[in-house]
mmCIF file of the C-alpha atoms, coordinates in Angstrom:
data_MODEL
# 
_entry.id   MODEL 
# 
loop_
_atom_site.group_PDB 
_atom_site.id 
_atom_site.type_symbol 
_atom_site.label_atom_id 
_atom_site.label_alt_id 
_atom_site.label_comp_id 
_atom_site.label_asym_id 
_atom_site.label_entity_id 
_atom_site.label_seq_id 
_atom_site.pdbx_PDB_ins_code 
_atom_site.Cartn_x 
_atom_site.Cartn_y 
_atom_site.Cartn_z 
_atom_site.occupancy 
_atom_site.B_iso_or_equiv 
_atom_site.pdbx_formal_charge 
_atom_site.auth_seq_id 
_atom_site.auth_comp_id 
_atom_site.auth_asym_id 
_atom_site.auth_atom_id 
_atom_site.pdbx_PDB_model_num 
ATOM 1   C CA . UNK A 1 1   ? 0.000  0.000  0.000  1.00 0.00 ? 1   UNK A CA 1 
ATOM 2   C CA . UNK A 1 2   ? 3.040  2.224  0.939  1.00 0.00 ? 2   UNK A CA 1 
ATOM 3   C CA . UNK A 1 3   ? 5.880  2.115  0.033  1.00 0.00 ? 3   UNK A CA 1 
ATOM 4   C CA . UNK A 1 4   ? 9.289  3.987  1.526  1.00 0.00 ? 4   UNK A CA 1 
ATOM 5   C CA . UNK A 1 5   ? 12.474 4.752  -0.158 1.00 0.00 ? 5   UNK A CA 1 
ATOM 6   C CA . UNK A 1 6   ? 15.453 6.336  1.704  1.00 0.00 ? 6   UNK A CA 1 
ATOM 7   C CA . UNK A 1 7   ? 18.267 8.022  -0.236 1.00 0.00 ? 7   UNK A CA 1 
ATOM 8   C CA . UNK A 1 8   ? 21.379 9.767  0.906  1.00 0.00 ? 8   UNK A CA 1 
ATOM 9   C CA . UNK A 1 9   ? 23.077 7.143  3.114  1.00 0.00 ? 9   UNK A CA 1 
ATOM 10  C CA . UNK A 1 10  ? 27.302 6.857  2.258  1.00 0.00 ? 10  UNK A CA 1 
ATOM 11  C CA . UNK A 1 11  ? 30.440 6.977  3.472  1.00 0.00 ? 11  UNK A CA 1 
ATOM 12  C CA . UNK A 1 12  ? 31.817 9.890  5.198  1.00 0.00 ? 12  UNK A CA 1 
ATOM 13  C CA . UNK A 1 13  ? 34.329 11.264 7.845  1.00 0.00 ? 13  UNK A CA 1 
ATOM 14  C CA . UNK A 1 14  ? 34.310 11.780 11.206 1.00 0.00 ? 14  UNK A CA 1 
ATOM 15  C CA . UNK A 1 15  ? 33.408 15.227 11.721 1.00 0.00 ? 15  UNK A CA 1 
ATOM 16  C CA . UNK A 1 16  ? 31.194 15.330 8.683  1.00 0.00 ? 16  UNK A CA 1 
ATOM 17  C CA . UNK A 1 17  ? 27.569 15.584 7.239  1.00 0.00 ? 17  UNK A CA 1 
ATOM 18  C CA . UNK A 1 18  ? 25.034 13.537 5.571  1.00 0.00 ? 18  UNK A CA 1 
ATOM 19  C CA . UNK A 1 19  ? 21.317 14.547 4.702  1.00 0.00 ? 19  UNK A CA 1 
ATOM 20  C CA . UNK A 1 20  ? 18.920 11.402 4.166  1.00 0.00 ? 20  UNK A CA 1 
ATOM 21  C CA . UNK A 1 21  ? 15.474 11.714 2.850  1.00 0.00 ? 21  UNK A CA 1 
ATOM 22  C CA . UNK A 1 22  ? 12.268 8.876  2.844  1.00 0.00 ? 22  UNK A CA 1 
ATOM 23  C CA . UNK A 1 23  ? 9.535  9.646  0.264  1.00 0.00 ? 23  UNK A CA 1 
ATOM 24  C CA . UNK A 1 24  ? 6.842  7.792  0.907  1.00 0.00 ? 24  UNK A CA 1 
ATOM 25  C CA . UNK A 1 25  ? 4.461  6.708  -2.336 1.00 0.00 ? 25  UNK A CA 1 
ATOM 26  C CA . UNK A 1 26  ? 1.216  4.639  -2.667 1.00 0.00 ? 26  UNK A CA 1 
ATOM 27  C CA . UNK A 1 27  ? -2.253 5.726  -2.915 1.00 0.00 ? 27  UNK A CA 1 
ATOM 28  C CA . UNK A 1 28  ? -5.305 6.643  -0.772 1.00 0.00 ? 28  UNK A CA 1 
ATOM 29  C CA . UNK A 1 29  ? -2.968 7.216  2.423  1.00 0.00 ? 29  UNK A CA 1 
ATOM 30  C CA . UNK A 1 30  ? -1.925 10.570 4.574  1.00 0.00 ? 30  UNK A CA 1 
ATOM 31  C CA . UNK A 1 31  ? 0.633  10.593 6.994  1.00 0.00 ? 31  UNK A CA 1 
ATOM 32  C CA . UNK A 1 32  ? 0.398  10.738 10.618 1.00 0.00 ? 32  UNK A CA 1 
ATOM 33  C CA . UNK A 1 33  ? 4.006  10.264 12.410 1.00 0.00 ? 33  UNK A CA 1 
ATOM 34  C CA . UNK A 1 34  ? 7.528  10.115 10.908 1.00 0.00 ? 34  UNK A CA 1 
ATOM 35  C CA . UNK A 1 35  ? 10.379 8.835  12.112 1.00 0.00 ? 35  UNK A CA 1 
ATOM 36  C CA . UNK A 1 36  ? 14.175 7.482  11.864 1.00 0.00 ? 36  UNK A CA 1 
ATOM 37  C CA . UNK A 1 37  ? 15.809 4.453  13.249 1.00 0.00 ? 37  UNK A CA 1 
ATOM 38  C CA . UNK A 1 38  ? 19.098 2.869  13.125 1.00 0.00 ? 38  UNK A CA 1 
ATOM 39  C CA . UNK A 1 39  ? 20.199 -0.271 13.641 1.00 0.00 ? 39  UNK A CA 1 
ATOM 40  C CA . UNK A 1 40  ? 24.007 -1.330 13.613 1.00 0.00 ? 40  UNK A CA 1 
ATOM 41  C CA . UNK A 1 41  ? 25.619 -4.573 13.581 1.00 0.00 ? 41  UNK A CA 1 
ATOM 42  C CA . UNK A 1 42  ? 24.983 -6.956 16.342 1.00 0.00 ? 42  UNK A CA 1 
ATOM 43  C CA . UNK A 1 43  ? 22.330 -4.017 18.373 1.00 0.00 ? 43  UNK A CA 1 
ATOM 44  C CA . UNK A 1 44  ? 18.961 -3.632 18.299 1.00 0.00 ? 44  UNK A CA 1 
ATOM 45  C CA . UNK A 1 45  ? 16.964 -0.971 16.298 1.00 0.00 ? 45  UNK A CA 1 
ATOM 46  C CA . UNK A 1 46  ? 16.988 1.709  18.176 1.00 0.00 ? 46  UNK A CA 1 
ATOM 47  C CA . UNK A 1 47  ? 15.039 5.084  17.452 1.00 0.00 ? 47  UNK A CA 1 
ATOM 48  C CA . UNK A 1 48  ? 16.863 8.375  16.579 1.00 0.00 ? 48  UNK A CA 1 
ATOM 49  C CA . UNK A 1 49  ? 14.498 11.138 15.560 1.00 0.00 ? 49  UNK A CA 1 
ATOM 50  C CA . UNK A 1 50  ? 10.419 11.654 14.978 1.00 0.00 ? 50  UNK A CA 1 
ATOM 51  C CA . UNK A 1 51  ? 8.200  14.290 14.198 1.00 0.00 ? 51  UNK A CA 1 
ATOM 52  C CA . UNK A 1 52  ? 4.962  14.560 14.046 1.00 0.00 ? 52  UNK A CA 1 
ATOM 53  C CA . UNK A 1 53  ? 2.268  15.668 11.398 1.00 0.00 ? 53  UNK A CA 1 
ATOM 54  C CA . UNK A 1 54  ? 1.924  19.116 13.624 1.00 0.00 ? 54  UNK A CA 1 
ATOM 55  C CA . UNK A 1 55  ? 5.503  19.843 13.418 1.00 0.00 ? 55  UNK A CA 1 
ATOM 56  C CA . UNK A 1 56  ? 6.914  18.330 16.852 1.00 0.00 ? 56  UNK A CA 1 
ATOM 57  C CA . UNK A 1 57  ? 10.266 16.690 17.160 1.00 0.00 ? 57  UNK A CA 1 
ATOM 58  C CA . UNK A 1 58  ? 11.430 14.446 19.824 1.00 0.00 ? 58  UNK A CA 1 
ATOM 59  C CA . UNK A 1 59  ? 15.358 13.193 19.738 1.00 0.00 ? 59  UNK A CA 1 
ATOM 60  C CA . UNK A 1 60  ? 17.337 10.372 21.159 1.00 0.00 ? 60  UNK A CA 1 
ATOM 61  C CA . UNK A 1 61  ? 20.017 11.476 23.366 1.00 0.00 ? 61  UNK A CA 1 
ATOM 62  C CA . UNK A 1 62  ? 22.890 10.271 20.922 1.00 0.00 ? 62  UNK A CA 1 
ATOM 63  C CA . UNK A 1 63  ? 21.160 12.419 18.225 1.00 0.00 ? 63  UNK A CA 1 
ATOM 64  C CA . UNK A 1 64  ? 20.036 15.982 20.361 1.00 0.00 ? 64  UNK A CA 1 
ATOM 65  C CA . UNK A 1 65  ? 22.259 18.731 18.997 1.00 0.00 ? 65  UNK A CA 1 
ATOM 66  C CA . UNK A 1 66  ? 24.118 16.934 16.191 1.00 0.00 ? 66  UNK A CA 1 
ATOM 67  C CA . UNK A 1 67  ? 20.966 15.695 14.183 1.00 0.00 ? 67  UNK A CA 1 
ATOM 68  C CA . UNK A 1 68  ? 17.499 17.392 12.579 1.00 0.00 ? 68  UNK A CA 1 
ATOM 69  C CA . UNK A 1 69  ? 14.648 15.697 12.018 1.00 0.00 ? 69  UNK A CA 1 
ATOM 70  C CA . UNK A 1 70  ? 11.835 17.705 9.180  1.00 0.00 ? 70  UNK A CA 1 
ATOM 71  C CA . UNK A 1 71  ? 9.091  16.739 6.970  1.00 0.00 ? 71  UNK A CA 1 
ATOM 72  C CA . UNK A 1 72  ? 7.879  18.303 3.916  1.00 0.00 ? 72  UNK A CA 1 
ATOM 73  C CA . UNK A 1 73  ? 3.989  17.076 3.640  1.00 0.00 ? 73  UNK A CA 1 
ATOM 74  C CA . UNK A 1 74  ? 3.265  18.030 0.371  1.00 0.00 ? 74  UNK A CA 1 
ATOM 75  C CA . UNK A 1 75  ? 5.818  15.866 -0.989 1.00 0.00 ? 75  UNK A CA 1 
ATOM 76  C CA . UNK A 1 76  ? 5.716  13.156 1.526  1.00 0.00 ? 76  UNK A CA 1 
ATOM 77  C CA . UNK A 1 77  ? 9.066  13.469 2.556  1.00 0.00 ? 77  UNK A CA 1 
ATOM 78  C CA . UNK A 1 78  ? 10.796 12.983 5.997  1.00 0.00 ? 78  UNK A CA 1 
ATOM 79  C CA . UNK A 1 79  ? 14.354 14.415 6.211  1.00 0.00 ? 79  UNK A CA 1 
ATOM 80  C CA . UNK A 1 80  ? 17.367 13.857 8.710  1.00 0.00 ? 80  UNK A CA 1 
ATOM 81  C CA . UNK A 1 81  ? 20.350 16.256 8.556  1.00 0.00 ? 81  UNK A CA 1 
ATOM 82  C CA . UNK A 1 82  ? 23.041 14.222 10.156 1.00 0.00 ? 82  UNK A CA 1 
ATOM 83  C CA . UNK A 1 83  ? 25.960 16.314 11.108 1.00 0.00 ? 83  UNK A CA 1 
ATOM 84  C CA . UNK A 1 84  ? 29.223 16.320 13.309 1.00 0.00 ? 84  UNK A CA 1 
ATOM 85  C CA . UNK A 1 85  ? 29.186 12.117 12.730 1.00 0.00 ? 85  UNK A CA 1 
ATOM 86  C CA . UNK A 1 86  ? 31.169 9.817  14.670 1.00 0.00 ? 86  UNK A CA 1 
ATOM 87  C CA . UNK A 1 87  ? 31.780 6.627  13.900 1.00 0.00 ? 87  UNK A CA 1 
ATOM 88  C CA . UNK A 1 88  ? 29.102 5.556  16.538 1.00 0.00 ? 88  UNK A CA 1 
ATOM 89  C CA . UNK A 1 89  ? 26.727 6.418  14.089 1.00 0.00 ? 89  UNK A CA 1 
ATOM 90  C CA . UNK A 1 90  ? 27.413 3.878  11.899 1.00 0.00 ? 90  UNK A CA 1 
ATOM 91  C CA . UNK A 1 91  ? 24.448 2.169  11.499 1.00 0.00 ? 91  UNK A CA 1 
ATOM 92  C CA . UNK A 1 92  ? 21.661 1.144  8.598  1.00 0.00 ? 92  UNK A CA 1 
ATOM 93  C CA . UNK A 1 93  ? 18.924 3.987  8.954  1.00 0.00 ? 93  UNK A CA 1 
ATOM 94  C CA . UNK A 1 94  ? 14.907 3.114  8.512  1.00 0.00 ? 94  UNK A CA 1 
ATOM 95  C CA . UNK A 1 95  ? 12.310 5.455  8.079  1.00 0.00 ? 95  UNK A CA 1 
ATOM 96  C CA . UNK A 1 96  ? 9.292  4.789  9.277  1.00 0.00 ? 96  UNK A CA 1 
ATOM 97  C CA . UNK A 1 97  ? 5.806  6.448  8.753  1.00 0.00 ? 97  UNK A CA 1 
ATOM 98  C CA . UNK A 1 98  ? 2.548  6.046  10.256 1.00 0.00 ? 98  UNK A CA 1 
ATOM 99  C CA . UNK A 1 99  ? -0.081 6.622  8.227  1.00 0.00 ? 99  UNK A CA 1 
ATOM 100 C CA . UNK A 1 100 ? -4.001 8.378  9.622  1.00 0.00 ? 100 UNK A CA 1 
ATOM 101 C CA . UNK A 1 101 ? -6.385 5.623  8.460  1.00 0.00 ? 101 UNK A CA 1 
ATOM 102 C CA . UNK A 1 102 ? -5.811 2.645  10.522 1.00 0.00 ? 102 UNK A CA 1 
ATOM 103 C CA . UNK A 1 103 ? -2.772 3.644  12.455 1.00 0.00 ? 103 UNK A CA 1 
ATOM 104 C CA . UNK A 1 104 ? -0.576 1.017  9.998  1.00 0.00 ? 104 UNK A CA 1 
ATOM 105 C CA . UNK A 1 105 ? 3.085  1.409  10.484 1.00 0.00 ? 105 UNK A CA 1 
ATOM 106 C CA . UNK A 1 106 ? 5.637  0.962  7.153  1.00 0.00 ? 106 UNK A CA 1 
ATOM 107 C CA . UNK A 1 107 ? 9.204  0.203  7.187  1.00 0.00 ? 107 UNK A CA 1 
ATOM 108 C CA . UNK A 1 108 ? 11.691 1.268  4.689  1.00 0.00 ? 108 UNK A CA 1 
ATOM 109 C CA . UNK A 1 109 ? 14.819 -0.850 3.549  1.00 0.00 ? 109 UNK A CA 1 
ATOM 110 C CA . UNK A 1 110 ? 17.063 1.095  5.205  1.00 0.00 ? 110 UNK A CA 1 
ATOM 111 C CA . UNK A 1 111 ? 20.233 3.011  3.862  1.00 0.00 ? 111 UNK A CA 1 
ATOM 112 C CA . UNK A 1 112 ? 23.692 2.519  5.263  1.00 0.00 ? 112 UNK A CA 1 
ATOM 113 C CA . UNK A 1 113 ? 25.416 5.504  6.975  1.00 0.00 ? 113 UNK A CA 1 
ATOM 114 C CA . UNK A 1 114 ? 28.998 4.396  7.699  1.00 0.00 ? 114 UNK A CA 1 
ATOM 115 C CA . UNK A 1 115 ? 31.686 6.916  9.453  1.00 0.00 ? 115 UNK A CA 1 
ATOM 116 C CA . UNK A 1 116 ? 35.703 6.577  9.429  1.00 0.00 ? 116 UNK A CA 1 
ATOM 117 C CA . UNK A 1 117 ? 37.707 8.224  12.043 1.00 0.00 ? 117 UNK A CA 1 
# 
């Protein structure tokens, strides 16, 4: 029914930036919540960033300061500007939407964020 797509995942430097984006495509849905995940080798999935379809944005520790979380509802689009990495972050990022009818949660495939020191 939905279907998410993230982009902008790579490798980069300690110290430097990355900007991912989800679009989210389908018919006969809107969006509720957005969010981002991350999930590295050998640890759980663990929850970075949301925001929801009013605007608020709630941050894991690891990301408050360092990471951005936005949405652009027109285009379906959830965003996270990623900067001042560390290789901690390394880590295959999910978005994940919740759409209004239903409450139904979709996964994305993930993109891989890796960071050298």
């Amino acid at each position: 029914q939905v279907r998410l797509v993230e982009f902008g995942g790579g490798l980069v430097q300690a110290g430097g930036s990355l900007k991912l984006s989800c679009a989210a495509s389908g018919s006969g849905f809107s969006i509720n919540a957005m969010a981002w995940y991350r999930q590295a080798p050998g640890k759980q999935r663990e929850l970075v960033a949301t925001v929801t379809s009013g605007g608020t944005t709630n941050y894991a520790d690891s990301a408050k300061g360092r990471f951005t979380i936005s949405r652009d509802n027109a285009k379906n689009t959830v965003y996270l500007q990623m900067n001042s990495l560390a290789p901690e972050d390394t880590a295959v990022y999910y978005c994940w939407v919740q759409v209004v009818r239903g409450g139904y949660i979709y996964w994305g495939h993930g993109t891989q964020v890796t960071v050298s020191s």
